[in-house]
C-alpha angles and dihedrals in degrees: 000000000000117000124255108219131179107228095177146356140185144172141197112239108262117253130196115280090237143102098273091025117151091263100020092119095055114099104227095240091058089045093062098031086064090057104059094036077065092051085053096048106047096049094041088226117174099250099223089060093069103104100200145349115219120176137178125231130152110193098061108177142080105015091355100046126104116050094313082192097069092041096048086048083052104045088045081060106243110155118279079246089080114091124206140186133206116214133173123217085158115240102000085050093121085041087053087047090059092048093039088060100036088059091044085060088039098053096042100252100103130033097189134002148164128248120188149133136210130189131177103200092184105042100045100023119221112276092027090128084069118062122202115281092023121134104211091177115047135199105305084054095051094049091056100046107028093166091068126235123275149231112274088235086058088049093050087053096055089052082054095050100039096049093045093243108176109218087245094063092058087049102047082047085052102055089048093060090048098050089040096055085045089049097049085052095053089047099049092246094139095047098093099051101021114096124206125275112274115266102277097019100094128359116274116280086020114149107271101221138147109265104215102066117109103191090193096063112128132169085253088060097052100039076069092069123088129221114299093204119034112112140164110306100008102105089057089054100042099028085165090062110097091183108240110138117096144151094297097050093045132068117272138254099258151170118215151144141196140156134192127206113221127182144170113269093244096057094051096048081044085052095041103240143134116238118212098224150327140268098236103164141014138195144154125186143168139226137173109320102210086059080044101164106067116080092095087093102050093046092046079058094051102048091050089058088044090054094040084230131122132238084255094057094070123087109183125038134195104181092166119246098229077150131338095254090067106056081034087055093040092050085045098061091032101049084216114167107250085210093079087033116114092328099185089051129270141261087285100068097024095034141241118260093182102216101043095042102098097054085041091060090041090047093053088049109047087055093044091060095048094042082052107022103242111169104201127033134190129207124175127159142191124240146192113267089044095280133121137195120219129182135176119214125195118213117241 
């Protein structure tokens, strides 16, 4: 079977998810159109050999509706020749749309191709797919889980509550992805995958930096904030709940873009470039999905079989911080050391633009292991619907 190799890969800096947020004024398609022109750029790749774009997104309407893929190919300006594709997998899309690729390359149907994910928080608010009185889910749906799905913020409460996290422990979480993702700015540890602000966002020569870091954040400062969750006849419903989890201790709103060029071995040898890694392993699984949020362990489990590696071979982790109980609960049944977990910080200092998430943390990975040589990297990720992606990639 051919070899899947990243060549490149690159990411906006992540704004707030807000009206007067860092990116707000960016139409989505630009944002991630930005994105793979760098891709192009920086290669030097004829255009007309990419073989395909394909690009997660999960709110897929308004700016963001019919087929953003193909839009955001078009506006970087690729031939109209390129062809490109848009998938949800909720919140691992962008991650999909790596292995997606990496199995089209595999498998000899595609030769390059670009993976990538865009999301405008502000401008097309989470859940907007779903308008109010709309029923997404249907009557089969209904007979099997009478009890109705929950909010993910819910779902992150009961991890809390199943694997015993103190509310402490999500703080003090917290803090350390905020002073991480300050730390890797000051060192330098993003230049080589961030991109400049869009034209108009920030004055010229301005510092190019995630938004959403607050360096000051301490356990102290978060034990302040109440309960994001907790609401009128919840505590009757979910009496195991004690209501700890809030908006320091949870990703952030965010806007954000970033893209990733993959290519067979042999093309990139053909092109003469380097590529940065390999995609060694691959794996998706599912959970409950009223839990929803912890599949990540059973698919951190799978890959590694897949790969035929142990939980000790691997030196870099991004285990995504949808909320803190999540990474705290995989780490629990892992046993997985925090010290090689999300190193630069996580998606609750630097933010969580759904969509693109799952190319950001990849991004950030696949640059962490070659700035430190780190041979192997994991990446898993929870999802909506109670599923997670993971994938291991080996430094090359």
């Amino acid at each position: 079977m051919r070899e899947a190799v990243i060549v490149e890969a690159v990411r906006t800096p992540i704004g707030r998810g807000r009206p007067g947020g860092l990116l707000s004024r960016v139409h989505p398609v630009d944002l991630l159109a930005g994105t793979i022109s760098a891709l192009v750029e920086r290669t030097g790749v004829p255009c007309e050999l990419i073989d395909d774009v394909i690009a997660g997104c999960v709110d897929q309407v308004g700016e963001q509706a019919l087929n953003i893929a193909r839009w955001a190919t078009l506006a970087a300006g690729l031939p109209e020749t390129v062809p490109a594709t848009t998938i949800d997998r909720q919140c691992g899309s962008s991650q999909q749309a790596v292995h997606f690729a990496a199995q089209g390359i595999m498998a000899g149907s595609y030769d390059a191709v670009i993976a990538c994910g865009v999301e405008s928080m502000s401008r097309v608010p989470l859940g907007s797919n779903v308008p109010e009185g709309v029923d997404p889910l249907g009557r089969g749906m209904a007979l099997r889980y009478p009890q109705g799905m929950v909010h993910q913020g819910i779902s992150a409460e009961l991890i809390a509550a199943q694997w015993g996290l103190s509310r402490a422990e999500l703080d003090d979480l917290s803090a350390v992805s905020h002073q991480r993702a300050a730390s890797a700015h000051r060192e330098g540890a993003f230049a080589a995958e961030l991109l400049p602000c869009p034209e108009g966002t920030v004055s010229p020569g301005a510092t190019v930096a995630d938004e959403g870091i607050r360096p000051e954040t301490t356990p102290e400062i978060l034990a302040g904030l109440s309960p994001a969750f907790a609401g009128p006849g919840l505590a009757a419903r979910f009496p195991q709940i004690d209501w700890k989890v809030t908006a320091g201790n949870s990703s952030q709103i965010s806007d954000g873009a970033a893209a990733l060029l993959l290519m067979s071995g042999e093309r990139a040898r053909d092109l003469g470039l380097r590529p940065l890694a390999r995609v060694h392993a691959m794996a998706v699984a599912a959970a409950d999905p009223i839990l929803m949020l912890t599949a990540v362990i059973p698919v951190t489990r799978k890959v590694l079989r897949s790969a035929s590696l142990s939980l000790a071979d691997i030196d870099l982790f991004e285990i995504n911080e949808a909320f803190a109980s999540v990474v705290l609960a995989w780490q629990r049944d892992t046993g997985a050391d925090l010290e090689r977990v999300n190193v630069n910080g996580g998606a609750i200092a630097l933010g969580h633009p759904v969509g693109a998430s799952g190319a950001r943390l990849m991004t950030t990975l696949v640059h962490c292991m070659v700035r430190r040589g780190s041979r192997w990297g994991l990446q898993a990720m929870c999802e909506g619907g109670g599923m997670a992606n993971a994938t291991i990639l080996e430094l090359l």
